[in-house]
Phi, psi and omega in degrees: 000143186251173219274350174272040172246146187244160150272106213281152142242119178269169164245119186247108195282306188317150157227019180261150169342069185109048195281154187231034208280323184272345170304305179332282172333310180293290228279350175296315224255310127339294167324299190292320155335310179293328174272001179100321207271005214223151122253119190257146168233108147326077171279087200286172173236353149249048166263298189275123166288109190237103191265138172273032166237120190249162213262180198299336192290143146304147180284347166254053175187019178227329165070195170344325170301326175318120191307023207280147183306136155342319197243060174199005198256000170280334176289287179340312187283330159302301192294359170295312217267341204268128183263359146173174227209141175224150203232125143255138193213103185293201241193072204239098173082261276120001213227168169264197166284149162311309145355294179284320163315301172297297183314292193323274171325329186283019193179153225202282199287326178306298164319333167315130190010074165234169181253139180224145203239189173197112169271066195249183199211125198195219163275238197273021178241344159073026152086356182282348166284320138309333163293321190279333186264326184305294164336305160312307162323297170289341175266008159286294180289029170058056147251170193229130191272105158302134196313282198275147184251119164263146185233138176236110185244173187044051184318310172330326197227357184273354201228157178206154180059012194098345209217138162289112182311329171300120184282351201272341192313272174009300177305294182306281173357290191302328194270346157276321198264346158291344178284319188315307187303297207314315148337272150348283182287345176283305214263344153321295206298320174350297206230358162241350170286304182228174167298150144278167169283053172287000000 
C-alpha cells in the first residue's frame, strides 16, 4: 500500500436472496479505485458468520478477549485494520438489515474514531432511512459519520450494467470518498498521536 493510501472496507449489509447489495458494491469499489486516495477491500456479510446471540461481556470492556466465532475472524480483521469505511446498505421497513446490526454489535473498538460513508439504495426514499438510523449507531461508537452520502432510489430501474444511469453519480462518488480520505488521513494521524478517550 502506498503511503497517500487509507485502507478503505466496503460493507455489503444485505443477505438476502437476490439481494442487489453487491452490484452496489463493485461499483463503489471502482470509484474508489479510480480514485486513488484508497486500497480497497470488499467485505460480504454472507460470507460471515454472524449469530445473532452475543456473548454477556460488551465487546468494549472485554477488548482482544472478546468471544467472537471463528468464521468472524476475516471481518473482526478488517474492520481492524481499516482507516475507514462505506457501509452499502439497502432499506428493510424503513431500517437497515439485521445482518448489518449483528456484525456491527459483534464489535466496539474497531469502529472507534474512524470515518463512515454510507451508500444506500432502495425504493422511493433510496435507502435514507436506513442511513439515518445508522448514524445514531455508529456515533454511539465514537465513529464519525460522513455529510456526503449516495442514494439510489427506485434502484430496479435506475442501474443498468452494473452502473447507475444518473451520468451525474461518478461525481457524487468522487466528492464522498474525497470527504472519506480527508477523514481518514485527520483521524489517523489522531489516533496514532494520542489514544482516544472513549
Amino acid at each position: 500500500m502506498e503511503k497517500n493510501t487509507h485502507t478503505l472496507v466496503v460493507i455489503v449489509a444485505s443477505v438476502r436472496e437476490g439481494r442487489f447489495g453487491p452490484v452496489v458494491a463493485s461499483w463503489l469499489a471502482e470509484q474508489a479505485d479510480s480514485h486513488g486516495g484508497f486500497d480497497v477491500e470488499v467485505v460480504d456479510l454472507a460470507d460471515v458468520e454472524i449469530p445473532l446471540s452475543l456473548p454477556a461481556t460488551s465487546p468494549k470492556y472485554a477488548g482482544d478477549d472478546y468471544p467472537r466465532p471463528a468464521g468472524m475472524r476475516h471481518l473482526t480483521a478488517a474492520l481492524e485494520s481499516a482507516d475507514a469505511f462505506v457501509v452499502i446498505t439497502p432499506e428493510y421497513n424503513h431500517s437497515y438489515p439485521a445482518s448489518l446490526k449483528a456484525a456491527i454489535d459483534w464489535h466496539f473498538t474497531q469502529w472507534t474514531a474512524k470515518p463512515v460513508a454510507f451508500v444506500s439504495y432502495g425504493g422511493a426514499a433510496g435507502g435514507r432511512h436506513a442511513v439515518l438510523h445508522l448514524e445514531n449507531v455508529l456515533t454511539e461508537l465514537h465513529a464519525v459519520t460522513i455529510r456526503d452520502g449516495l442514494s439510489f432510489p427506485n434502484y430496479f430501474t435506475a442501474w443498468q450494467d452494473g452502473s447507475p444511469l444518473d451520468p451525474q453519480a461518478p461525481g457524487y462518488a468522487k466528492s464522498l470518498l474525497d470527504q472519506l480520505a480527508w477523514w481518514a488521513g485527520a483521524l489517523k494521524s489522531a489516533r496514532e498521536t494520542a489514544p482516544y478517550p472513549a
